[in-house]
C-alpha positions as CSV (number, residue, x, y, z in Angstrom):
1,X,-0.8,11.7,25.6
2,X,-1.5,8.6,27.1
3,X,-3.4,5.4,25.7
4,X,-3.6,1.3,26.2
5,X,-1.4,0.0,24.0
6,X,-3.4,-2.0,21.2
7,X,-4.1,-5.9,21.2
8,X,-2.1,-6.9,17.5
9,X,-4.0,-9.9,15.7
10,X,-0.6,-10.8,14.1
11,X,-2.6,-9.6,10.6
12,X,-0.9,-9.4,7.3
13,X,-1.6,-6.0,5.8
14,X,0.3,-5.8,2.7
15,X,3.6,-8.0,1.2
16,X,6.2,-6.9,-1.8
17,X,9.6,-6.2,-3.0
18,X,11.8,-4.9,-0.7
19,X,15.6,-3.5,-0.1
20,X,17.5,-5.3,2.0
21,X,20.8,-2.7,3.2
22,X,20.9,-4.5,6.4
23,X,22.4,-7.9,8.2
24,X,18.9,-7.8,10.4
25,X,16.4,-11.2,9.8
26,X,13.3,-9.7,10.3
27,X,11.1,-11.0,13.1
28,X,9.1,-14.3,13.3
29,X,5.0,-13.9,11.8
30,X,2.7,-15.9,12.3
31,X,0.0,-14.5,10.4
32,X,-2.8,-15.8,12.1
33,X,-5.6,-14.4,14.4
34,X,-6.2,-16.1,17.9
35,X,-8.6,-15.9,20.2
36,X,-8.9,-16.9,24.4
37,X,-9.9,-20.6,24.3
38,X,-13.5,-20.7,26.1
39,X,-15.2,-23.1,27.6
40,X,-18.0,-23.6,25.0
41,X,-14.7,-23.6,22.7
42,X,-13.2,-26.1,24.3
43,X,-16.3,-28.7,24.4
44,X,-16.5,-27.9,20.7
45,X,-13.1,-29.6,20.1
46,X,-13.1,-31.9,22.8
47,X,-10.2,-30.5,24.3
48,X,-9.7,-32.4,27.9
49,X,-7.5,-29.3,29.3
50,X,-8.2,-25.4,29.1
51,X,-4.7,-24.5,27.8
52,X,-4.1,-23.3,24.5
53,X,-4.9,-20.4,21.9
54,X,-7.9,-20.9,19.5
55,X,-7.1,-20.2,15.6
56,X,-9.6,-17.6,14.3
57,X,-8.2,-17.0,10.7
58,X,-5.0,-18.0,9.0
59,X,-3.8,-15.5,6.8
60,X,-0.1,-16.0,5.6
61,X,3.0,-16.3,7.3
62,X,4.1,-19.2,9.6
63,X,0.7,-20.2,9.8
64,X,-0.4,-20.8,6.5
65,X,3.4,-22.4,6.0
66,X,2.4,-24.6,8.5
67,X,-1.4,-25.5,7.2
68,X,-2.5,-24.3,10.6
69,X,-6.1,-24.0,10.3
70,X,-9.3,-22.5,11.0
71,X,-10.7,-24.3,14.4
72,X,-7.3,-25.7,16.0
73,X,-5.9,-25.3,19.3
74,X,-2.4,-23.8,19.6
75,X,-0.7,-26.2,22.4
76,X,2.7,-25.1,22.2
77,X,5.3,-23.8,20.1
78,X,8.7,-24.7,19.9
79,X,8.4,-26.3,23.4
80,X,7.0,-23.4,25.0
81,X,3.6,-24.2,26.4
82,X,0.8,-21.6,24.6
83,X,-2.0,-20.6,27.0
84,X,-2.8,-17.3,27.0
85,X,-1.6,-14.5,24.2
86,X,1.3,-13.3,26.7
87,X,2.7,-16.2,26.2
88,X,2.6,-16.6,22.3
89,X,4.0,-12.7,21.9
90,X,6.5,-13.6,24.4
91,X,7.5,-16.9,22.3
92,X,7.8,-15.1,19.0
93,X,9.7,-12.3,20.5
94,X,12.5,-14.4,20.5
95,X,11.8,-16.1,17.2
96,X,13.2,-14.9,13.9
97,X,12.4,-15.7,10.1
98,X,14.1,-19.2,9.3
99,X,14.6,-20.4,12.9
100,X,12.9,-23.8,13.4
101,X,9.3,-24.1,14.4
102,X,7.3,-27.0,15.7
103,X,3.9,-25.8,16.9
104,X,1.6,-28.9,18.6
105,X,-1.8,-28.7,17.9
106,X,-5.0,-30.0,18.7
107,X,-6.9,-31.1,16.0
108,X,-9.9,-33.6,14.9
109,X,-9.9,-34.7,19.0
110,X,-6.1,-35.3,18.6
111,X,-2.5,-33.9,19.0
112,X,-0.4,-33.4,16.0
113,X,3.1,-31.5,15.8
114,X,3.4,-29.3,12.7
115,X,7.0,-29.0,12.1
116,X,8.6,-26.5,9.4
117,X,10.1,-22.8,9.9
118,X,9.4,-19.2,11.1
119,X,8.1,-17.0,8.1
120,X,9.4,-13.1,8.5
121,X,7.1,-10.1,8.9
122,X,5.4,-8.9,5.9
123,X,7.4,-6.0,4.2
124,X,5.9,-2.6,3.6
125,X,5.5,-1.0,0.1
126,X,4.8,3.0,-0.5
127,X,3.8,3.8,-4.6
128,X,5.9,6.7,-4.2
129,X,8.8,5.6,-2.5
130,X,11.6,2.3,-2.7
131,X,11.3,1.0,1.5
132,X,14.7,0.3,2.9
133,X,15.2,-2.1,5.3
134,X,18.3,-0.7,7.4
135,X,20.0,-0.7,11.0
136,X,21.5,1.5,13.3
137,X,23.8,0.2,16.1
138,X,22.5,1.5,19.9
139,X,24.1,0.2,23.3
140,X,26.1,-3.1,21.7
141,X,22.7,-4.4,19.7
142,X,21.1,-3.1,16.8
143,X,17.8,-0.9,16.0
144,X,15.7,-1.6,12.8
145,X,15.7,1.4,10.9
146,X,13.2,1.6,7.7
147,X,13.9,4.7,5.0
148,X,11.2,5.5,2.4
149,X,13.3,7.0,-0.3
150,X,11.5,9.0,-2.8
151,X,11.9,7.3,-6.7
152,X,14.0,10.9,-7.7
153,X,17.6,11.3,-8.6
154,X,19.6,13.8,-6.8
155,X,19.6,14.9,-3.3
156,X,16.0,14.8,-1.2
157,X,14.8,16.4,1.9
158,X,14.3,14.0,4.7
159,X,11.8,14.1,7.9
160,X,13.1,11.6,11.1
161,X,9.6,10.7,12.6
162,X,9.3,9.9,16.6
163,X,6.2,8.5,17.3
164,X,4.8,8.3,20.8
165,X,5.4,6.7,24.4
166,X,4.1,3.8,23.9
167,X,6.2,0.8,23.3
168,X,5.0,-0.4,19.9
169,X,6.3,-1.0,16.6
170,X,6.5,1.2,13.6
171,X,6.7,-1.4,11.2
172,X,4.2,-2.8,9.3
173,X,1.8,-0.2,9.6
174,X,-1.8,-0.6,8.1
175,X,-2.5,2.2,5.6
176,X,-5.3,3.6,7.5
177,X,-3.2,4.0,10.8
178,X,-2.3,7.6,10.9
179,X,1.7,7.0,11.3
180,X,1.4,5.5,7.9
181,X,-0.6,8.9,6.3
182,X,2.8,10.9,7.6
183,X,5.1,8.8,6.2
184,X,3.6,8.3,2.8
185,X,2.5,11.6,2.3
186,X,5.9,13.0,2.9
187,X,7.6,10.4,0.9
188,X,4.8,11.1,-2.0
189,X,5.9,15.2,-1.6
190,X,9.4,14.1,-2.4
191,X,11.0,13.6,1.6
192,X,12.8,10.4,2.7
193,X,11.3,9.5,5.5
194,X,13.1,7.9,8.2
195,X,11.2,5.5,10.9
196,X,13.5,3.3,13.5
197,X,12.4,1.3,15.7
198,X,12.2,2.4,19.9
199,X,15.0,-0.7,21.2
200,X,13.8,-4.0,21.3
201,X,11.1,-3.8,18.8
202,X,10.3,-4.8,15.8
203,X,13.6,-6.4,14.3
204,X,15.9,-5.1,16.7
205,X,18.1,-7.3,18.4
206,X,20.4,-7.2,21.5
207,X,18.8,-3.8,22.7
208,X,17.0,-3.4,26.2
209,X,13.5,-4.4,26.3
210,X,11.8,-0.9,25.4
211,X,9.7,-0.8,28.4
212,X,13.0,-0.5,30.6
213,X,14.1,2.2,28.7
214,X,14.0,5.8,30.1
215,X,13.6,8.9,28.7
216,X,17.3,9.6,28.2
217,X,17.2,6.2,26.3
218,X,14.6,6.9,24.1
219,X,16.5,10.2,23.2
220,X,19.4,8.6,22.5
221,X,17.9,5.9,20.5
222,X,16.1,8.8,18.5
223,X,19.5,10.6,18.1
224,X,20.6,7.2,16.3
225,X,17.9,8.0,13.9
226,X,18.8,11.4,13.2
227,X,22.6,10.4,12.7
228,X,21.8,7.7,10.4
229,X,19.2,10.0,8.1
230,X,21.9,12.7,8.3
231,X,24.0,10.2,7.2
232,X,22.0,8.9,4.1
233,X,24.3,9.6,0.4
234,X,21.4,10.5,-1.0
235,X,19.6,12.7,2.0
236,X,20.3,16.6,1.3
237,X,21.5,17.7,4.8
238,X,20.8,21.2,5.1
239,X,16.8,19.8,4.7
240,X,16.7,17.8,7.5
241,X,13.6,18.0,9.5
242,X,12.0,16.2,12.7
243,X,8.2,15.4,13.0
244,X,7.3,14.1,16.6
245,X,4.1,13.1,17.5
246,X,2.9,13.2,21.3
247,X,5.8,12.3,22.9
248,X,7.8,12.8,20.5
249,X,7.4,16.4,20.6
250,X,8.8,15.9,23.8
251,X,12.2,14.0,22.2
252,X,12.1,16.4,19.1
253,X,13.3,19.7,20.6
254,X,16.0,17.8,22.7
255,X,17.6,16.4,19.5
256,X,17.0,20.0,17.6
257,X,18.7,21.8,20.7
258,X,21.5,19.3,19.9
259,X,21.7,19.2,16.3
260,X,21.3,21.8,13.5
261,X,18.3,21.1,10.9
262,X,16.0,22.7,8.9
263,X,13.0,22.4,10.7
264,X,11.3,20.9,13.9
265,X,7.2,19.8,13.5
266,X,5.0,19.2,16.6
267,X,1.8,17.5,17.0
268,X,0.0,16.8,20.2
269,X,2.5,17.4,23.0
270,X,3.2,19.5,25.8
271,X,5.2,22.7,27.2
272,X,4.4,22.5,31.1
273,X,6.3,19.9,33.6
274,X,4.9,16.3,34.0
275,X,3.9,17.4,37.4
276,X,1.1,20.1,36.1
277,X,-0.1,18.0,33.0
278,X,-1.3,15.0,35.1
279,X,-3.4,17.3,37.6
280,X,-4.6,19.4,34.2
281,X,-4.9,16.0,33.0
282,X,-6.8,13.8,35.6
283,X,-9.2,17.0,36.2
284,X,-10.1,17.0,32.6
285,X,-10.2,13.2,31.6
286,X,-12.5,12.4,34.9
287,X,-15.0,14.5,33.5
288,X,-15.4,12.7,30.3
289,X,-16.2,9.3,31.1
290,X,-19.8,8.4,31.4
291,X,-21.2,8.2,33.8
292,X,-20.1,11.6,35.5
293,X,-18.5,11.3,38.6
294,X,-20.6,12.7,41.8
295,X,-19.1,15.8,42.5
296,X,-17.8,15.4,45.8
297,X,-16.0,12.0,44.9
298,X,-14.5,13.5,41.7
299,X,-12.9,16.1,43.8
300,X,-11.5,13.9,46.3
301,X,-10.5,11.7,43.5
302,X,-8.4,14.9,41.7
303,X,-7.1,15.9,45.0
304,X,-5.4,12.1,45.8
305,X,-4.2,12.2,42.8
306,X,-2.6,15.2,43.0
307,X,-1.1,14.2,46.3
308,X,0.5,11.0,44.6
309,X,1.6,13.4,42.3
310,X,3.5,15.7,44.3
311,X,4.9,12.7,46.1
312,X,6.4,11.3,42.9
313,X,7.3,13.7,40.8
314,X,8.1,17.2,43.2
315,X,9.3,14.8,46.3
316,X,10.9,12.2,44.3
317,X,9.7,9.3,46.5
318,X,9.9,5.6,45.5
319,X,7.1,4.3,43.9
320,X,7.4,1.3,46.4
321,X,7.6,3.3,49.5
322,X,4.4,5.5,48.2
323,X,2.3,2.0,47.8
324,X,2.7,1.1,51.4
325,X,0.0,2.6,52.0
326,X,-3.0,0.2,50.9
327,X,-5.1,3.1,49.3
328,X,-2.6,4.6,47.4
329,X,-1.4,1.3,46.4
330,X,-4.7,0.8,45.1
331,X,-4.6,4.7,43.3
332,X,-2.0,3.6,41.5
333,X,-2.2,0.1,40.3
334,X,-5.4,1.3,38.7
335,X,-4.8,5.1,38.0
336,X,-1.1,4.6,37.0
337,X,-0.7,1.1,35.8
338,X,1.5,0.1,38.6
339,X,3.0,-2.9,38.5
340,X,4.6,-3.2,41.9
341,X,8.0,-3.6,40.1
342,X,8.7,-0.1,39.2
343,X,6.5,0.4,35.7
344,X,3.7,2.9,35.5
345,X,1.6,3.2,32.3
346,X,3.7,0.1,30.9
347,X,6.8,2.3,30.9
348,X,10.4,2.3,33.6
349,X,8.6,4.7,36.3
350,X,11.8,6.1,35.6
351,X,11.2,7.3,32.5
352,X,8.0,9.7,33.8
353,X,10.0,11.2,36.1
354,X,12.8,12.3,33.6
355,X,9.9,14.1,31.7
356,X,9.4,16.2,34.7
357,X,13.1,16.9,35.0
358,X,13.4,17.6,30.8
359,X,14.4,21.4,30.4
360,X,11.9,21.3,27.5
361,X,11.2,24.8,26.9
362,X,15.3,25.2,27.2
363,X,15.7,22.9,24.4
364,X,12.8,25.1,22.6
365,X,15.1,28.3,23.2
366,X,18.1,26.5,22.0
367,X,16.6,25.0,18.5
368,X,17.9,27.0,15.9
369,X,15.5,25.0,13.4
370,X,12.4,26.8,12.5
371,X,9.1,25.3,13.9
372,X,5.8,24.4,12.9
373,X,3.3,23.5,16.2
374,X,0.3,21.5,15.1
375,X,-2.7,21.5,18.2
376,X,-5.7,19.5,17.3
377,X,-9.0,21.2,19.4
378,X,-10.6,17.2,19.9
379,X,-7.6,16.1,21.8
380,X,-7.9,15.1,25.2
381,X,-4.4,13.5,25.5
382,X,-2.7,16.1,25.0
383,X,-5.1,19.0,25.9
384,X,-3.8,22.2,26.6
385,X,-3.9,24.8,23.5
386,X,-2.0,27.3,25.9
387,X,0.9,24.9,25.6
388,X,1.4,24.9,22.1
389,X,0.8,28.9,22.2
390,X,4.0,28.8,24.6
391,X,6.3,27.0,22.7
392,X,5.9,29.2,19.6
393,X,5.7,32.4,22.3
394,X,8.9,30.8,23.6
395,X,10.9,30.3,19.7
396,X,9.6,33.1,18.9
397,X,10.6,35.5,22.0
398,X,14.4,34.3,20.9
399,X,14.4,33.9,17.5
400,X,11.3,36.2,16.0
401,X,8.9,34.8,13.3
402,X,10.2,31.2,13.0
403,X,7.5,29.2,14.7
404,X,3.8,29.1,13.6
405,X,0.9,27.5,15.0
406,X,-1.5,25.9,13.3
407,X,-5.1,24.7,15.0
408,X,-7.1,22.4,13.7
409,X,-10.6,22.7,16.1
410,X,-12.4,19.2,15.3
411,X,-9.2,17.0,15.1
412,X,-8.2,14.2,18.1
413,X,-4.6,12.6,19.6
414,X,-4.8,10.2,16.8
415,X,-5.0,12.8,14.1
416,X,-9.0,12.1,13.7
417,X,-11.6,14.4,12.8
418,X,-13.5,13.7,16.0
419,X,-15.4,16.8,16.3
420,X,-14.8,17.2,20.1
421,X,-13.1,16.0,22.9
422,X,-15.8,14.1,24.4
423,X,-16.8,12.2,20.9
424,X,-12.9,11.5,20.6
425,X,-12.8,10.0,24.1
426,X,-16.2,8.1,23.7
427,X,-14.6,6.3,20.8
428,X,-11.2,5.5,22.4
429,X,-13.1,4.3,25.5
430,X,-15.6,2.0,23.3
431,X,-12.2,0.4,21.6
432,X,-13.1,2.0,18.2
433,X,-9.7,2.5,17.0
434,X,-10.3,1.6,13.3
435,X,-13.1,4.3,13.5
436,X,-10.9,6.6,14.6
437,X,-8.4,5.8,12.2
438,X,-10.6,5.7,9.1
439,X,-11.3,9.5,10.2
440,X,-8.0,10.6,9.5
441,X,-7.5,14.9,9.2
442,X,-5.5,14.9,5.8
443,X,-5.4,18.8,6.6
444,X,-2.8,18.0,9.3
445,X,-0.1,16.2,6.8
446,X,-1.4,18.7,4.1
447,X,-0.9,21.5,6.3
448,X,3.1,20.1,7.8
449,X,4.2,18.9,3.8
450,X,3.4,22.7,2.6
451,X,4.9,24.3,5.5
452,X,8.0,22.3,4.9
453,X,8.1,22.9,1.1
454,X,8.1,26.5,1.8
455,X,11.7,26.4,4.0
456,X,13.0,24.5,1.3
């Protein structure tokens, strides 16, 4: 289930009418692609320092509002110096559509200052569906919430999708990404679907950073989701259902344990504690990268990392008092993504650690909901068929016939027809994420819109 979060270009995929049920701005765009500014870059323009971001391509947005183009050197914006893409995501974090915007600029072997304001996010469309731009209030701030709503009269059934761990947004999605193939191909069987936003992302505003968050957060901000779909005057509410992805088949069956609806859909998750899946885990992943490890060292390696393991999760030691010790200091900054402040794989440490403690086959036994368990054979993220098996041996054991599973043997994490797990890592590993998307399974949306129509 894990994976690097992915560089955004700031590209504009798509732009149209929209629905506006909200008192949100959206978020500044800026709709152009940078790039590091290297020395033979630098020379080019005759830049005398080595600060600033290089402009690629200008697409829409701030950008083209602007006349940025093509060949100049991002300086600063808004008074905030630009020299290094940490530093432009971290500007436009705070900047919304309308606010003010100066940008300096080096261009023709001089500085100018282009002055005008922010332009807002593109907006999504779906053929099928209106796209509603809503919120939903969470811990004094506000979450972005966006509804596809089926072009039908009457009242619709409704999925609440929960995408993964990783703290990025769900808005704006390419078409090809395959968060954008659930969506749209409920909304085109007739669903609303109903995305909102993990706090601090996207549009939200006056949440906690998502990367603070822990688990209990994330559930809660889900459970904001599922009260505003359930709360939708055109949403039927006896055909509620949840679709979680990864980690979200983690937060699924703790909102279905809590709250009635019609149906609860899996794809890519677990069933053991966090404790067993990252020694299943290293042991498996270890073996896939090329070259092999020798033997000897790729046991030793499994072992220490099973040791940090126990340490963390069973012992429920500090992080900090764990890295004392050089080498496993080392282990973790580049094993876990430690940041010596208490994050591991760009998450609160904290929130890891509430995974282990999750009753999660509990919250299995306790959804009434029927459930459908997706497992694709290419994933190496989240690996283990035997834990899909037990979650419908577990609904089933207490509530007989009402979860199925449904393999698909060739198909990766990202819902890719990969053929194996080793092709599906190879790809990952070389950065082809596009590849991966373009090889979208249309079984698996095929396979969780038919098994939905039939409980209708």
């Amino acid at each position: 289930m894990k994976k690097n979060t992915l560089l955004l270009l700031l590209m504009c995929f798509c732009m149209s009418q929209y629905n506006f049920a909200q008192s949100l701005k959206r978020k500044a765009w800026f709709g152009t692609q940078f790039a590091p500014l290297d020395e033979e870059k630098r020379e080019t323009t005759g830049l005398p320092t080595t600060e600033g971001l290089f402009v690629v391509q200008v697409v829409g947005g701030t950008g083209k509002a602007l006349n940025l183009q093509p060949n100049d050197i991002v300086l600063a914006i808004n008074g905030n110096k630009i020299n290094a893409m940490p530093a432009l995501s971290q500007t436009l974090a705070n900047a919304y559509e309308g606010d003010k915007a100066e940008v300096v600029v080096f261009r023709n072997k001089k500085k100018q200052t282009l002055k005008g304001s922010f332009a807002g996010r593109p907006i999504e469309t779906d053929e099928n569906a209106e796209v509603i731009y809503d919120y939903a209030d969470y811990k004094g701030g506000k979450l972005r919430v966006i509804i596809n709503k089926p072009k039908k009269e009457g009242k619709l059934p409704a999925v609440l999708f929960i995408p993964g761990y990783t703290c990025s947004s769900i808005d704006g999605l390419p078409a090809n990404h395959p968060y954008a193939h659930v969506v749209h191909d409920f909304s085109k069987a007739g669903y609303v679907v109903l995305r909102i936003e993990k706090s601090g992302l996207g549009d939200s505003q006056n949440t906690p950073k998502c990367e603070d968050c822990t688990l209990t957060d994330e559930i809660e901000n889900f459970e904001k989701g599922l009260l505003k779909l359930q709360g939708l005057p055109y949403v039927d509410k006896d055909k509620i259902f949840i679709f979680g992805h990864s980690m979200g088949g983690v937060v699924a069956p703790a909102l279905s344990a809590k709250h009635q609806v019609k149906g609860v859909m899996v794809y890519g998750t677990t069933a053991k504690s966090w404790y067993e899946y990252q020694l299943e885990l290293n042991r498996l992943q270890s073996l896939l990268v090329t070259p092999k490890p020798e033997p000897m060292a790729y046991e030793r390696y499994c072992r220490e990392q099973a040791e940090l393991n126990y340490e963390y999760f069973i012992q429920k030691k500090d992080l900090a008092e764990i890295a004392k010790n050089p080498h496993k200091d080392s282990l973790l900054r580049v094993g876990w993504e430690y940041d010596g402040k208490g994050k591991i794989y760009s998450r609160n440490a904290e929130y890891w650690r509430q995974i282990q403690d999750l009753p999660l086959l509990e919250n299995w036994k306790n959804t009434k909901a029927n459930v459908l368990v997706l497992y694709g054979g290419a994933d190496f993220q989240a690996f283990s068929k035997p834990d899909h098996e037990q979650i419908v041996y577990t609904v089933n054991h207490f509530r007989p016939n009402t979860a199925t599973l449904k393999i698909f043997p060739e198909t990766d994490h990202y819902l890719a027809k990969t053929g194996t797990q080793q092709n599906a890592y190879d790809m990952f590993a070389q950065g082809k994420i596009q590849e991966l998307f373009n090889a979208f399974d249309p079984e698996v949306t095929k396979t969780a819109v038919e098994w939905a129509n039939g409980l209708k």
